[in-house]
C-alpha positions as CSV (number, residue, x, y, z in Angstrom):
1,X,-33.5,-14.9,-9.5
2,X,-30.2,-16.7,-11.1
3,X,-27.3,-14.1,-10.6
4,X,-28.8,-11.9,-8.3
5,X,-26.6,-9.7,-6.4
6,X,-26.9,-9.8,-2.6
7,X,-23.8,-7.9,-1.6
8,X,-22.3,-5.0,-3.3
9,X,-19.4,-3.5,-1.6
10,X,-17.9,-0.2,-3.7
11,X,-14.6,1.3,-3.0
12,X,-14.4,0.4,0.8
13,X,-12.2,1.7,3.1
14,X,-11.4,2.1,7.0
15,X,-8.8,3.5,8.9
16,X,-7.7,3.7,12.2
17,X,-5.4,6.8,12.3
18,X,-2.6,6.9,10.4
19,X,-3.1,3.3,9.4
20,X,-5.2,1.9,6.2
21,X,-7.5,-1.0,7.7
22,X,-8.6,-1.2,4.5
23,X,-8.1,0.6,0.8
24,X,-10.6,0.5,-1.8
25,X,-11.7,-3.0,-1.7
26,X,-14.4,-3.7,-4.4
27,X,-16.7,-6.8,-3.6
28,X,-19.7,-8.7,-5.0
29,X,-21.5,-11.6,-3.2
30,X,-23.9,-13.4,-5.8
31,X,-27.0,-15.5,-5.0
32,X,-25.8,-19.5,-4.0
33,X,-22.6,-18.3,-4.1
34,X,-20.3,-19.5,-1.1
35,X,-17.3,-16.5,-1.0
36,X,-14.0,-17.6,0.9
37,X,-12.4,-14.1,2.0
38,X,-8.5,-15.5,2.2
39,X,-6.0,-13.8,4.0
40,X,-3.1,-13.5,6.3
41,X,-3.4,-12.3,10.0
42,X,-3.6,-8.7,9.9
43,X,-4.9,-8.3,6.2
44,X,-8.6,-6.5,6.8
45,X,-10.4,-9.9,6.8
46,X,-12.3,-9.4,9.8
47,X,-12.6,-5.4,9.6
48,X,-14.1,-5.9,6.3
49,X,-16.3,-8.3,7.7
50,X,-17.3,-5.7,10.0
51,X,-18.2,-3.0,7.8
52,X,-20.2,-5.5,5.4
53,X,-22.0,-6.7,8.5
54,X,-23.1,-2.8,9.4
55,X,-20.9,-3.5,13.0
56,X,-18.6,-1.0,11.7
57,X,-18.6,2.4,10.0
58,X,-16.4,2.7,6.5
59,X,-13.9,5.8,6.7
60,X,-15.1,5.6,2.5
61,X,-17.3,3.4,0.0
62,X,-20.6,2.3,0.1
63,X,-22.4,-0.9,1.1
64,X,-25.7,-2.5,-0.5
65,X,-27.4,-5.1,1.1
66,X,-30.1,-6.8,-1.1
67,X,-30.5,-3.5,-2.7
68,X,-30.2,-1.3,0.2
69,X,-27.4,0.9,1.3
70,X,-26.7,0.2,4.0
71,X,-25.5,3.7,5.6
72,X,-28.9,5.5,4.6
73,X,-31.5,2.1,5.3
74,X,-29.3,0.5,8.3
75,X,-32.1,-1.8,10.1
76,X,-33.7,-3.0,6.6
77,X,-30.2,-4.0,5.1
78,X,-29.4,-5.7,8.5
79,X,-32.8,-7.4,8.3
80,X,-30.9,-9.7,5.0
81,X,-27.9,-10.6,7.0
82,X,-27.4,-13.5,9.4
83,X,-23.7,-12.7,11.6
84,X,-21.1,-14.5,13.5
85,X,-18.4,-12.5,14.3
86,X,-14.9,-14.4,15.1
87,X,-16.4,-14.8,19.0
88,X,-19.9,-16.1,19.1
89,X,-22.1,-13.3,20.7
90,X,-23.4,-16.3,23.1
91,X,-25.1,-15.4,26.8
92,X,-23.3,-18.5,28.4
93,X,-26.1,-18.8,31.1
94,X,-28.8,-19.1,29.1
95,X,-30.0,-22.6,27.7
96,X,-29.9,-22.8,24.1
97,X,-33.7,-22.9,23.6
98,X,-33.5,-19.6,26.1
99,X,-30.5,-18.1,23.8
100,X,-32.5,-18.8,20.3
101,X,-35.8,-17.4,21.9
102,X,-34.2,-14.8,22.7
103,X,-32.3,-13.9,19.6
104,X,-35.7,-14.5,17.6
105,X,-37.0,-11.7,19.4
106,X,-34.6,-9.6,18.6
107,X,-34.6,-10.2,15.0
108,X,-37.9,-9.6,15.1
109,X,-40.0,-12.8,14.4
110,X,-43.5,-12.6,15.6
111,X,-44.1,-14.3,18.9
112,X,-46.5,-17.0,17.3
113,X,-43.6,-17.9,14.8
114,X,-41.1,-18.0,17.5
115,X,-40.6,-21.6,18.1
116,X,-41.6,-22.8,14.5
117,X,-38.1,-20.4,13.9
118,X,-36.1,-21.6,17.1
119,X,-36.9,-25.4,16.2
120,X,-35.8,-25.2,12.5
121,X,-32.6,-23.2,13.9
122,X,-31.6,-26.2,15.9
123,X,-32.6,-28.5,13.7
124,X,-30.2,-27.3,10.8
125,X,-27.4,-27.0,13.0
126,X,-27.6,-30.3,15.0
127,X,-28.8,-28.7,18.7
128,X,-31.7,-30.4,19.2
129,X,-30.1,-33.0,21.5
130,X,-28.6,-29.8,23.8
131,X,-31.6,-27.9,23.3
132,X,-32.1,-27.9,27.3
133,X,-28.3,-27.7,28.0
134,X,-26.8,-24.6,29.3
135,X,-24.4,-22.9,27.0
136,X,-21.6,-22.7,29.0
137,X,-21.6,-26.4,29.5
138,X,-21.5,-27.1,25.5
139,X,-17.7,-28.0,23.6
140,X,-17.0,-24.7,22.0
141,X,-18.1,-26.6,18.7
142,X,-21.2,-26.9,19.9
143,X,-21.1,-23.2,20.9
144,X,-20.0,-22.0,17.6
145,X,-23.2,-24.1,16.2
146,X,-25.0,-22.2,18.5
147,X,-23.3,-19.0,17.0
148,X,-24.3,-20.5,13.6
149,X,-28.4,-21.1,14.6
150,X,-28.6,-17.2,15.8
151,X,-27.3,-15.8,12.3
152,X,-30.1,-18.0,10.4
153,X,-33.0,-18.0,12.6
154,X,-34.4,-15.2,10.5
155,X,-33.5,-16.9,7.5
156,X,-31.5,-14.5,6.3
157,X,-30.3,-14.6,2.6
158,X,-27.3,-13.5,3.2
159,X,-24.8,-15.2,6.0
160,X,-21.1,-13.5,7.2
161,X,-18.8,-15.9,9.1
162,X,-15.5,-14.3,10.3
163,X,-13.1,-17.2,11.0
164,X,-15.9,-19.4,12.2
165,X,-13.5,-22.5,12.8
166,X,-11.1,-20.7,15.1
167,X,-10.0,-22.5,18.2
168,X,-11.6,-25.7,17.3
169,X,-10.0,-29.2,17.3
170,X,-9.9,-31.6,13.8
171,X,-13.3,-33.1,14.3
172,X,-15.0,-29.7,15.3
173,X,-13.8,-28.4,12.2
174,X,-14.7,-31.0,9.7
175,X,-17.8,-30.7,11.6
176,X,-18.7,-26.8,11.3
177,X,-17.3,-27.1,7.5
178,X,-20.0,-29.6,6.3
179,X,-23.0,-27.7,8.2
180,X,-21.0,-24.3,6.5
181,X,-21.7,-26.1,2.8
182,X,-25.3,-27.7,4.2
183,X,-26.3,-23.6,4.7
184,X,-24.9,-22.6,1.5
185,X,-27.7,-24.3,-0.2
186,X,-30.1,-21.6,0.9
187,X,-28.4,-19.1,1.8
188,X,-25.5,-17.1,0.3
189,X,-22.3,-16.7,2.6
190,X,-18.9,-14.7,3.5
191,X,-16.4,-16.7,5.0
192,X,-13.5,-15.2,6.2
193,X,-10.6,-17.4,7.0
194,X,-6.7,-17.5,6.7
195,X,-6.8,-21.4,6.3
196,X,-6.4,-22.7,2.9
197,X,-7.6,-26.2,2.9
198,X,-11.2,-24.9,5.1
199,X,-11.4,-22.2,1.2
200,X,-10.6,-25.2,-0.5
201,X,-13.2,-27.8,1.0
202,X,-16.3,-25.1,1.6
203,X,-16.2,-21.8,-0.7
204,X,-17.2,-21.6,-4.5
205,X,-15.4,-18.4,-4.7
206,X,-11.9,-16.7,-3.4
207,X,-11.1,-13.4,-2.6
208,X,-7.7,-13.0,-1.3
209,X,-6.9,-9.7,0.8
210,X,-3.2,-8.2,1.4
211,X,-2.6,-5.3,3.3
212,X,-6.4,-4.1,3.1
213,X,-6.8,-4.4,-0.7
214,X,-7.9,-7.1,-2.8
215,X,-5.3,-9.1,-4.5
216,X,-7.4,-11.6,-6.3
217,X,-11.0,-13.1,-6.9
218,X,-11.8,-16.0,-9.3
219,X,-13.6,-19.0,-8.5
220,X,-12.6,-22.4,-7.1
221,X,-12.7,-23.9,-10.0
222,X,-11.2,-21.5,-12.7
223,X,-8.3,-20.5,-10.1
224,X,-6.1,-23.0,-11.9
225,X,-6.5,-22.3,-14.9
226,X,-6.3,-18.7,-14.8
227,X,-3.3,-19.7,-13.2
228,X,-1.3,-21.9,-16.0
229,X,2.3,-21.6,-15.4
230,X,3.9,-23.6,-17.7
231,X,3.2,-26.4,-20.3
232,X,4.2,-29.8,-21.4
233,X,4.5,-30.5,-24.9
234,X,5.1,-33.9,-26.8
235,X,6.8,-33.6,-30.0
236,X,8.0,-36.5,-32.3
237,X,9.9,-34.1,-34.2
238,X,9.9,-31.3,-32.4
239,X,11.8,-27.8,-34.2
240,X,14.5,-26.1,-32.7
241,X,14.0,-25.3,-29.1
242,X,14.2,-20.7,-30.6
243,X,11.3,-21.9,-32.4
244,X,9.0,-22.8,-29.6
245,X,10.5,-19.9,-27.2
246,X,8.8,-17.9,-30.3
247,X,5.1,-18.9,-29.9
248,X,3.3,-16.4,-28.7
249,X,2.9,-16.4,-24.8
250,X,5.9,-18.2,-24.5
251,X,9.1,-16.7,-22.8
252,X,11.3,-19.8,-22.1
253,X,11.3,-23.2,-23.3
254,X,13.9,-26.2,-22.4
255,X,14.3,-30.1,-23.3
256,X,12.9,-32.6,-20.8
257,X,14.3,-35.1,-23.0
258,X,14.2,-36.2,-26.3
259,X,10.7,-36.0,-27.2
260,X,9.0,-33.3,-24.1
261,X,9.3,-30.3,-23.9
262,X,8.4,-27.5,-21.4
263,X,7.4,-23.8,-22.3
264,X,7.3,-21.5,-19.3
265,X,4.1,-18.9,-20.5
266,X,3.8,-15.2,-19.6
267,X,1.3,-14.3,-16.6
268,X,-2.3,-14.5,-18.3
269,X,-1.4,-16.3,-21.1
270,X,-2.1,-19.6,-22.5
271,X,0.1,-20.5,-25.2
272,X,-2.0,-24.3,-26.2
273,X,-3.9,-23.4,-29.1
274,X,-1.2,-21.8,-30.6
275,X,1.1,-24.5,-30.3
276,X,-1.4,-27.0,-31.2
277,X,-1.5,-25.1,-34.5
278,X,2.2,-24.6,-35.2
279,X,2.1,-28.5,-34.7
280,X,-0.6,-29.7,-36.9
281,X,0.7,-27.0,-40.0
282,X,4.6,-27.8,-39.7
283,X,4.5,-32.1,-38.8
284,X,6.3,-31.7,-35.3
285,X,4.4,-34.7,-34.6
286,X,2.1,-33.4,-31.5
287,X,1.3,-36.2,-29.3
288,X,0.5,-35.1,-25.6
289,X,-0.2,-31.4,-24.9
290,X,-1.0,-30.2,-21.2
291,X,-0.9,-27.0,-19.2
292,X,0.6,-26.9,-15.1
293,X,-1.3,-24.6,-12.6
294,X,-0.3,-23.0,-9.9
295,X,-2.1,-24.0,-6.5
296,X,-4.1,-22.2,-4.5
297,X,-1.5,-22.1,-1.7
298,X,0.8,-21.3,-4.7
299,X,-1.5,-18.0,-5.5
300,X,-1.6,-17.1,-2.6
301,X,2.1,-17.4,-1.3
302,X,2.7,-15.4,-4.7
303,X,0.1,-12.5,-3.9
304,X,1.0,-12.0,0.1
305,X,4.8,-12.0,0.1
306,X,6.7,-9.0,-0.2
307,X,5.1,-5.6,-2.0
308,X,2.4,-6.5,-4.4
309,X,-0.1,-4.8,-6.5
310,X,-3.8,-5.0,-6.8
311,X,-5.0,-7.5,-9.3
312,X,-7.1,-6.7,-12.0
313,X,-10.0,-9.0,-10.7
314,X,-10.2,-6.6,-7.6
315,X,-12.1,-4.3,-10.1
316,X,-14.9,-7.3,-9.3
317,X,-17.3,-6.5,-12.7
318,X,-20.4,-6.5,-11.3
C-alpha cells in the first residue's frame, strides 16, 4: 500500500539525568522511503535510533511499528525491524554461514526455511564468496555487510542503520552506500549519519537533529527549493531599485549591473510569480528570472550553529 506508514514516532523523549537526550522529537518513516537522520556528534542520532529500534526505553512518547506500539506489543513490533546498531552485533568466531544460521534462528525463521533465508542474506549483500570465512578474518567492510545480512534475514520491512559507514575507508564506503540504496528497494530504512555527502548520495528524505529535537525534515529533492534564498532577475528596463524591494517577499534588492538584478526573499517565501507579474503588467522587460538555494550543508550549518528553534516541519504531518 502506496503511503503506508511503517514508523510513527510521537513526542519522543529520553533523558539521562539532568540532561535531555532527546526532546519531543516527532517522526514518520513512509513505505520506499529512504530517511537520512543528519546530525552533529552528540545530537540524539543514535539514542533515537535506539528507542525506535525497541533497544532503549523513552523517558516520554510513544513508538508504532507497522501499527504496533511498541511499549505494549514489544516482540511483534520488533518482528518488522531489521537493526545495525553503530557496532555490528557480529560473534567474530563464528563463520558467516555459522553467524547468519544463527541469527535466523533467533528471528525466528523455521528450520526448513533457514538456509533458503541465510543464502538470500548473502546473496543481497555480496558474502557468498566469504560464506566459509571466519568473521574475524573479513575487512571490517565486509563485517559491516555482515552486520547488514543479520538486519534483513527476516526480511523485515523496516531497516535502522546507525552510522553504518563509520570507520570505513573510500571504497568501503561507496561500497556499503550502493548496497544501502540496492535494500531500499524493498525495504524502508533509517539511516543515521553526521556525513552530508553519504544523505546526499543514499536517502530520499532528511531529518536533521540539534540538541535532541528536530530542526528540519523535507525531502532530497524539495530541500532547495524550500530553501530559495535569493533571486536573479533580468530586466531591460527595470523600475527603481524601492520598487522591487516592494514586492512582496522581498526585503533587499541591489544592482548587479545594468540590466540584473538580485532580491534577497524573506525565509519561506518565494517572491517569482509576483515579480513575473509586476513585469509582464508594467514593460520592465523580463528576460531571465531564477531563484538561488541554499545547500544542504548550507541548511544544515544554518540549523546546528548557535541557539536555534524547532522548525515547523518537526511537527512531521502524518
Amino acid at each position: 500500500m502506496e503511503n503506508q506508514i511503517l514508523i510513527e514516532a510521537r513526542e519522543l523523549s529520553r533523558r539521562y539525568g539532568a540532561t535531555m537526550a532527546v526532546s519531543g522529537l516527532n517522526l514518520t518513516l513512509r513505505k520506499g522511503e529512504i530517511l537520512g537522520l543528519l546530525g552533529p556528534n552528540g545530537a540524539g542520532k543514535s539514542t533515537t535510533m535506539k528507542m525506535l529500534a525497541g533497544c532503549l526505553a523513552p523517558s516520554g512518547g510513544t513508538v508504532k511499528i507497522n501499527g504496533i506500539d511498541l511499549a505494549q506489543a514489544a516482540r511483534a513490533a520488533k518482528s518488522s525491524l531489521g537493526y545495525l546498531p553503530e557496532q555490528p552485533p557480529l560473534y567474530p568466531e563464528l563463520t558467516v554461514d555459522e553467524y547468519l544460521r544463527f541469527c535466523a534462528g533467533l528471528h525466528g525463521i523455521p528450520g526448513n526455511q533457514r538456509e533458503a533465508a541465510v543464502t538470500r542474506s548473502k546473496q543481497a549483500c555480496g558474502l557468498t564468496e566469504v560464506a566459509e570465512r571466519l568473521i574475524h578474518n573479513l575487512s571490517k567492510g565486509y563485517q559491516q555487510r555482515v552486520g547488514l545480512a543479520q538486519a534483513i534475514i527476516h526480511r523485515p520491512p523496516v531497516i535502522i542503520l546507525d552510522e553504518p559507514t563509520v570507520g570505513l575507508d573510500p571504497i568501503q564506503i561507496r561500497e556499503i552506500r550502493s548496497l544501502i540504496k540496492q535494500l531500499g528497494e524493498s525495504h524502508s530504512v533509517i539511516l543515521s549519519s553526521h556525513i552530508l555527502p553519504e544523505i546526499q548520495a543514499v536517502c530520499s528524505r532528511v531529518m536533521i537533529i540539534n540538541k535532541g529535537r528536530s530542526v528540519y525534515s523535507e525531502s532530497i529533492e524539495n530541500t532547495a527549493q524550500h530553501r530559495v534564498e535569493s533571486v536573479i532577475a533580468g530586466l531591460r528596463k527595470p523600475p527603481a531599485i524601492a520598487v522591487l524591494k516592494g514586492l512582496p517577499g522581498v526585503n533587499r534588492a541591489e544592482a548587479l549591473d545594468g540590466s540584473l538584478f538580485r532580491l534577497a526573499v524573506d525565509a519561506g517565501t518565494d517572491p517569482r510569480e509576483a515579480l513575473a507579474e509586476a513585469a509582464a503588467k508594467n514593460g520592465w522587460g523580463l528576460f531571465e528570472l531564477r531563484s538561488q538555494a541554499k545547500t544542504l550543508e548550507e541548511v544544515f550549518v544554518e540549523l546546528t550553529s548557535g541557539d536555534i528553534t524547532v522548525h515547523e516541519t518537526q511537527k512531521e504531518a502524518a
